[in-house]
C-alpha positions in Angstrom: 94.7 310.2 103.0 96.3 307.2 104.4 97.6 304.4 101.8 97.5 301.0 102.5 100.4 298.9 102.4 100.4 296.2 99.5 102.3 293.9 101.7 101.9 293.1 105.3 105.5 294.4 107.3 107.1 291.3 108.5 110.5 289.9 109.3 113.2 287.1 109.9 114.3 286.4 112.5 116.8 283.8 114.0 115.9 282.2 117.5 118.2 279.1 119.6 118.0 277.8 122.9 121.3 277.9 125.2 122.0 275.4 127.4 124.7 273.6 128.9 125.5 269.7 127.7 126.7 268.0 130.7 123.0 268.2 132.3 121.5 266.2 129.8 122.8 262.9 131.4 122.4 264.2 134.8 119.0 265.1 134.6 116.8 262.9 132.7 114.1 264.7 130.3 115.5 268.6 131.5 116.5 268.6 128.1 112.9 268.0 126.6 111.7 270.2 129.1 113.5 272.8 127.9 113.4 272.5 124.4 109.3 272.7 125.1 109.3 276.1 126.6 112.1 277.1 123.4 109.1 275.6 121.2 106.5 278.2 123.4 108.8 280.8 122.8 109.1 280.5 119.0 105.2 280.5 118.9 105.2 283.5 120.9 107.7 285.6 117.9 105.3 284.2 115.1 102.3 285.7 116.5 104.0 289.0 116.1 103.8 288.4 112.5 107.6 287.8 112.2 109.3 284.3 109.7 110.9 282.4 112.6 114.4 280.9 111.6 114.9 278.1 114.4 118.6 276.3 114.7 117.6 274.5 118.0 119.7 274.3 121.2 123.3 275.4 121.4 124.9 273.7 124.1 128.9 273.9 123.7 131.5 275.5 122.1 131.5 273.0 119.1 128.0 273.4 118.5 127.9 277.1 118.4 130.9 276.9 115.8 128.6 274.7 113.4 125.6 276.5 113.9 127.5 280.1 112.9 127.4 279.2 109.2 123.7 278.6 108.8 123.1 281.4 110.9 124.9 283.5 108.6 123.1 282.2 105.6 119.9 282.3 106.8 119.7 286.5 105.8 118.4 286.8 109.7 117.2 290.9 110.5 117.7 290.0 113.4 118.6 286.8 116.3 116.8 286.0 119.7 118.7 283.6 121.8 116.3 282.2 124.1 118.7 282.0 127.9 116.8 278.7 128.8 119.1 277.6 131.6 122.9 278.2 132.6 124.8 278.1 129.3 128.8 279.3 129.2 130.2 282.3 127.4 132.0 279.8 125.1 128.5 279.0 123.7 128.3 282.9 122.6 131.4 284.3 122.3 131.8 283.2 118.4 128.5 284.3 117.6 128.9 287.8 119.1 132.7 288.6 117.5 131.2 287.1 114.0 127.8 288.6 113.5 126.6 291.7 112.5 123.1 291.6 113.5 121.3 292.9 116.3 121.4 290.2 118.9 118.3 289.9 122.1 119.3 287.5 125.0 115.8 286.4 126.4 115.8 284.8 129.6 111.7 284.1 130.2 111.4 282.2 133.6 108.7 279.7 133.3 107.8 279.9 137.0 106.6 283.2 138.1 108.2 281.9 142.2 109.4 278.7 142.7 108.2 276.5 145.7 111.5 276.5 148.1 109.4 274.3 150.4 109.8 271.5 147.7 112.2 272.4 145.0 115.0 270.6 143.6 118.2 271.2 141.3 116.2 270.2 138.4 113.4 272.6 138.8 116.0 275.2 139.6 117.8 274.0 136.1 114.2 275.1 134.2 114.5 278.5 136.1 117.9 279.6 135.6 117.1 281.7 132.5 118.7 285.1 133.8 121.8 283.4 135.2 123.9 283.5 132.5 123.1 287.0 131.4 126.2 288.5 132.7 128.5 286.4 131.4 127.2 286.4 127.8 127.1 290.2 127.9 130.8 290.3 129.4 131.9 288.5 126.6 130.7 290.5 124.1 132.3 293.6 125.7 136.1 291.8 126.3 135.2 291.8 122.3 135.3 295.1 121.6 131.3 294.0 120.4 128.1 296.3 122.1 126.7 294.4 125.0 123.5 292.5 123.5 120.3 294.0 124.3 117.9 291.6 127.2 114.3 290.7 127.4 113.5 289.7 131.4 110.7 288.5 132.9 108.4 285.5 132.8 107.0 283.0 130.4 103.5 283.5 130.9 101.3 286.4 131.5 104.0 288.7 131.8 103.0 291.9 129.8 105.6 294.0 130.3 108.6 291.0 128.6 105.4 290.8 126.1 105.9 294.0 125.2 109.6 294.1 125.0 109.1 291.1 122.5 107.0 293.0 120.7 109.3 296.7 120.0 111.7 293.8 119.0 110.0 292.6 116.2 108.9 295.8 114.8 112.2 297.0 115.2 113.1 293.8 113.0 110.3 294.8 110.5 112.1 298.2 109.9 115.7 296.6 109.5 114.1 294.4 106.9 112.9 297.0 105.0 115.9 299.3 104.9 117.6 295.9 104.4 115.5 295.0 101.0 114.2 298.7 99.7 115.5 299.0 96.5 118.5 301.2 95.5 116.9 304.0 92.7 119.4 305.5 90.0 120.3 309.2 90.2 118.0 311.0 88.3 119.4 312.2 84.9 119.2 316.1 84.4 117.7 317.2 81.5 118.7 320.4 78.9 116.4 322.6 80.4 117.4 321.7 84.3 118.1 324.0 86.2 120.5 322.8 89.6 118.9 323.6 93.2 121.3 326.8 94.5 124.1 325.1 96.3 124.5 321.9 94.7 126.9 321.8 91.5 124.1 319.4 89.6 120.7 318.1 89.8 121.5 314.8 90.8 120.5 313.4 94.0 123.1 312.6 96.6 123.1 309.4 97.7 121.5 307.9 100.9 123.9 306.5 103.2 122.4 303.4 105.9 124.0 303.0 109.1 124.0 299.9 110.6 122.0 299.8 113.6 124.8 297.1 115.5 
């Protein structure tokens, strides 16, 4: 017989948007643009049933420093940070030496091609999701710090990044409940206890978690 759970599984989760600060100016409205597809993203985690955390875009070395803090407080089980154009490594590298979470670089290219007959820097700006992927991950490893886990593909209709985004937030589900089960006390033996063979009492060892960064 199955049991239902009392409680739907869900999650939180941390999401921001990289990006790079010195385009703003340059290009007028990339910076909406991209913060719309960061919105399309976030919709996309909370229809797998996960509590999205949002701390917007993180586009230098200064903002990543004052984002850390909330971050940190936020009790995340987990942090997506959406690759939504060229971003540099000093935009990660505090958040990979300081946290202890799993971390997902996604990097979901709006465009499934883009139309060389007519493009332009700014469309190649909105497309550039992948192209800071080795930096960020080299970073972390010059760290001493695993390199982050990657979600690839496309925006839209892409099932295979889909389902990638999907194992993610199960796999957040199950590192919230490990994170929140609660802790039982030994069991007390009593007169007439008798210890298993092997062990020197009744009592239950306890259960060891290893962290899954």
């Amino acid at each position: 017989m199955q049991v239902e759970r009392r409680k739907p599984r869900t999650a939180r989760v941390g999401v921001f948007g990289v990006g790079l600060d010195v385009y703003w100016g340059q290009f007028p409205g990339l910076l909406d643009e991209l913060t719309g597809y960061q919105t399309e993203f976030e919709g996309m985690l909370r229809q797998r049933e996960v509590e999205v955390v949002g701390f917007g875009m993180v586009d230098n070395a200064q903002r990543a420093y004052e984002v850390l803090p909330r971050i940190k407080a936020a009790d995340l089980d987990l942090l997506f940070i959406d690759m939504l154009t060229y971003a540099t490594s000093s935009t990660f590298g505090i958040i990979a030496r300081e946290l202890d979470i799993p971390i997902v670089l996604v990097a979901l290219q709006p465009k499934s091609r883009l139309d060389y007959d007519n493009a332009t820097i700014y469309m190649q700006l909105c497309n550039d999701n992948i192209c800071s992927l080795p930096e960020f991950t080299g970073v972390a490893v010059r760290m001493g710090r695993k390199a982050p886990q990657t979600i690839i593909g496309t925006l839209h209709n892409d099932p295979v990044a889909e389902a990638e985004l999907s194992r993610w937030c199960n796999i957040a589900k199950v590192l919230h409940d490990l994170k929140r089960a609660r802790n039982r006390a030994p069991r007390q033996d009593h007169p007439g206890h008798r210890p298993l063979p092997g062990h020197r009492s009744g009592r239950h060892r306890p259960v060891e978690l290893v962290s899954c960064h």
